[in-house]
C-alpha positions as CSV (number, residue, x, y, z in Angstrom):
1,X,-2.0,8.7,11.9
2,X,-2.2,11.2,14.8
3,X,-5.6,11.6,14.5
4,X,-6.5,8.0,14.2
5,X,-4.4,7.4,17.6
6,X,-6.2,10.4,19.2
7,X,-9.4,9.4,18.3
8,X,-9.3,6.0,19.2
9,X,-7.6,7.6,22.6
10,X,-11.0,10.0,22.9
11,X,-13.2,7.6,22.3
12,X,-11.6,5.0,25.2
13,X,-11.6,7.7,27.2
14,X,-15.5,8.8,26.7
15,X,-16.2,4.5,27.6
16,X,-14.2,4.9,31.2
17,X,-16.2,8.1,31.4
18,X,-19.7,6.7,30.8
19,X,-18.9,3.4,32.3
20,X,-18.4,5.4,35.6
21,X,-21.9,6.8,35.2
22,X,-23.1,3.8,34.0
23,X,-21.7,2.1,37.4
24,X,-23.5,4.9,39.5
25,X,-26.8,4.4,37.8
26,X,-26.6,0.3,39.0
27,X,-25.5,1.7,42.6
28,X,-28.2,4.2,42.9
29,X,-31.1,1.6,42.2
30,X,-29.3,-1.1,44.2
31,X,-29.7,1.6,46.9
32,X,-33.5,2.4,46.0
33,X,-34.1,-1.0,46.3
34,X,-32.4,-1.2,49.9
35,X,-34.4,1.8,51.2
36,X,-37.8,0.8,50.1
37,X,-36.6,-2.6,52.0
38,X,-35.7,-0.5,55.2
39,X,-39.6,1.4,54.8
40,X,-40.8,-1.7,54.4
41,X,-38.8,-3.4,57.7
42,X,-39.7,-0.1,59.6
43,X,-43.8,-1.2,59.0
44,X,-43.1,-4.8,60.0
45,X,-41.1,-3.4,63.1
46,X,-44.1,-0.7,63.9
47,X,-46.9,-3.2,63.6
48,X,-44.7,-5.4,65.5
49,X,-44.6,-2.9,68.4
50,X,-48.4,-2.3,68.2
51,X,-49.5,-6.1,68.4
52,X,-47.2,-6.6,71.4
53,X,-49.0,-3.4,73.2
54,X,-52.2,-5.3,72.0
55,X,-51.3,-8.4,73.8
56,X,-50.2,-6.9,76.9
57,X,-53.4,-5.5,76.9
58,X,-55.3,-8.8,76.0
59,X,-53.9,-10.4,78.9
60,X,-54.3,-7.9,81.4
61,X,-58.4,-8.0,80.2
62,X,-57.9,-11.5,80.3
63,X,-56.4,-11.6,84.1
64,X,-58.8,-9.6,85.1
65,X,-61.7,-11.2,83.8
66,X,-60.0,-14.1,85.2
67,X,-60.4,-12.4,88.9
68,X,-63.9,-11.6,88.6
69,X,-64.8,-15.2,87.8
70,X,-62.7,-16.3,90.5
71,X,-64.5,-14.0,93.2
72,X,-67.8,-15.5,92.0
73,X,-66.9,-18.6,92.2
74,X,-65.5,-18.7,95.5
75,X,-68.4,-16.8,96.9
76,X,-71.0,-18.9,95.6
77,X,-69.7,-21.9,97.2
78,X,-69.2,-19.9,100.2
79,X,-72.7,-18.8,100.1
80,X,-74.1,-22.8,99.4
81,X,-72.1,-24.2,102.0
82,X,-73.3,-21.5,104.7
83,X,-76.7,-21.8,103.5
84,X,-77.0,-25.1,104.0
85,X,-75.6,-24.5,108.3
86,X,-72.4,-26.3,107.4
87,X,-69.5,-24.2,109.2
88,X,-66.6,-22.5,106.5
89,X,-64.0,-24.7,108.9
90,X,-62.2,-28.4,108.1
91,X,-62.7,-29.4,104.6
92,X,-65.1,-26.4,102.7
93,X,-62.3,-24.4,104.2
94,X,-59.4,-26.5,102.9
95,X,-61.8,-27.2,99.3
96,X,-62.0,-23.2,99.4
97,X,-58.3,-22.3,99.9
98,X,-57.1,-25.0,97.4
99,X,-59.6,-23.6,94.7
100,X,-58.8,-20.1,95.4
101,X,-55.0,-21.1,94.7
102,X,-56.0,-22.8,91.7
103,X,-57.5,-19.6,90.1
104,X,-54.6,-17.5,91.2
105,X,-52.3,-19.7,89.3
106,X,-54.1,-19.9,86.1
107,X,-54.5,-16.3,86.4
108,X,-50.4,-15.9,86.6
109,X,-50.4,-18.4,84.0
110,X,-52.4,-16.6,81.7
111,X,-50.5,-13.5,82.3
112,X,-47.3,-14.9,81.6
113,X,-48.8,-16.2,78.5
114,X,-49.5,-12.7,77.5
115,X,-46.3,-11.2,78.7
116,X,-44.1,-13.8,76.9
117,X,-46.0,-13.0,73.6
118,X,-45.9,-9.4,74.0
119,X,-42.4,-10.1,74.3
120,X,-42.1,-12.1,71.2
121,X,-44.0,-9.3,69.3
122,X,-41.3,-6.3,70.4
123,X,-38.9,-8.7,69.8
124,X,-39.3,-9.1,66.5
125,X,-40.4,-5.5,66.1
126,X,-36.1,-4.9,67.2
127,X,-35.1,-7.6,64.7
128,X,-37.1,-5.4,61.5
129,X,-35.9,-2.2,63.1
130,X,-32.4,-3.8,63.0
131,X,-33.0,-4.9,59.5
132,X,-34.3,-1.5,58.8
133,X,-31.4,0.1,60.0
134,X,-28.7,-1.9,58.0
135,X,-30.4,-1.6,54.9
136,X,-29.7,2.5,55.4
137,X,-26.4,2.0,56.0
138,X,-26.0,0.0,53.2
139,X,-27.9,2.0,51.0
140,X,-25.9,5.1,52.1
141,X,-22.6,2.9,51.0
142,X,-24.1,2.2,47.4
143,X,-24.8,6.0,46.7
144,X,-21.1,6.4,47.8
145,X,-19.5,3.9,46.0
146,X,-21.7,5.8,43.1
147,X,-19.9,9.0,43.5
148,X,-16.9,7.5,43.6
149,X,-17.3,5.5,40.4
150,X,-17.9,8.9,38.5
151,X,-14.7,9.8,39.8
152,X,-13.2,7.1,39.0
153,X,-14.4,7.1,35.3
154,X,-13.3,10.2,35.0
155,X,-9.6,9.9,36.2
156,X,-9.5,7.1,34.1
157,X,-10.5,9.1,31.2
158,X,-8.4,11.9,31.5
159,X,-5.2,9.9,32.4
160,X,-6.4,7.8,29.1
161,X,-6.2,11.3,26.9
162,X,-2.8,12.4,29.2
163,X,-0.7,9.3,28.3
164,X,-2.2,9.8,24.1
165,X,-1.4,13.1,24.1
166,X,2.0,12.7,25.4
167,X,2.6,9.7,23.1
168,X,1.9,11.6,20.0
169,X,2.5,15.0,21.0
170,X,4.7,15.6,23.6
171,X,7.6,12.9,23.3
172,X,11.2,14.6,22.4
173,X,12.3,12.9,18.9
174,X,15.2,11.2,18.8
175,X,17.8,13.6,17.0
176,X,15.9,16.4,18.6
177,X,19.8,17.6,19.9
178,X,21.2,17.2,16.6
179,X,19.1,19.0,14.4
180,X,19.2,21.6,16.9
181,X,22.9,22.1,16.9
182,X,23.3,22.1,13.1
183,X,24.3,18.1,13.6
184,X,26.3,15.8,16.0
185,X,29.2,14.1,16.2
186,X,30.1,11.9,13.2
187,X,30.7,8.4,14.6
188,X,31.0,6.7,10.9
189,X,33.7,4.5,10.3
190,X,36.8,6.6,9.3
191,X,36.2,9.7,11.4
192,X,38.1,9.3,14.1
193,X,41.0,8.6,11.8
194,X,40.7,11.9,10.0
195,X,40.8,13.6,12.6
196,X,43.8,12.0,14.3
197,X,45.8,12.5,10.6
198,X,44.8,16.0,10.9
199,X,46.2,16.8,14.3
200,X,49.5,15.2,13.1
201,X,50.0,17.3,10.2
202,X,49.6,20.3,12.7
């Protein structure tokens, strides 16, 4: 019988045991899957970051191609309209002012256009970074929580064995004090009376 009961207690104990290993094994591919998510985040958040420096520098090319154009155009029709003896007062003046202001704001507008999607590209470059960042610390928490499962198993083994053991082995029988002392006190029916005739007769 005790070694049925301490068998059955073993093999409980060798379940809690692998079952804490078994948990740790889950965990740690839980958190291999969360860091190839966070390398993976990181090359979203890197390319992000190069195709906002990419835009920034598409739109300075583009502002400044923008001003070149500009330049020509006003100076050719500042060269037609002296060429053809009319003075750069009044209107051509006014025409050439207006126009130049024209350029200049598409020029800001096509640098804010850039800007804004530069922005949009680190932006999102911060959200995987963010990402990236999480999925580490989460990660981190899985291999933890691994560790601690082994532990776990393992307490739970040994205090599975412990409580056996003391249930077969180490509990005090019942009449432990009596057979120790030769016997106990006789409590039958009659005892009591025997004893009390005997002290009379003395």
């Amino acid at each position: 019988m005790e070694v049925v009961a301490i068998t059955a207690a073993a093999m409980m104990a060798f379940s809690q045991v692998r079952g804490g290993y078994a948990e740790k094994e889950a965990l740690n591919y839980q958190a291999k899957v969360a860091e190839a998510n966070a390398r993976q985040e990181r090359g979203l958040a890197e390319a992000s970051r190069i195709e906002a420096a990419h835009e920034k520098l598409k739109g300075d090319i583009a502002v400044q191609e923008h001003e070149k154009k500009s330049r020509a155009l006003l100076g050719e029709f500042a060269a037609k309209t002296a060429a053809r003896g009319v003075a750069m007062t009044g209107s051509p003046l006014e025409y050439l002012a207006s126009t130049a202001e024209d350029l200049a704001f598409e020029r800001q507008t096509i640098g804010y256009g850039a800007e804004m999607e530069a922005w949009r590209k680190k932006t999102q470059g911060t959200i995987h970074l963010n990402r990236a960042k999480l999925l580490d610390s989460e990660a981190s928490a899985m291999r933890s929580a691994g560790k601690e499962a082994v532990v776990s198993g393992w307490m739970k083994g040994l205090g599975t064995m412990g409580v056996a053991s003391y249930n077969i082995y180490g509990k005090p029988t019942p009449n432990a004090g009596a057979a120790g002392t030769g016997g106990g006190m006789d409590t039958k029916p009659g005892a009591s009376a025997g004893i009390t005739a005997s002290r009379g007769r003395q």
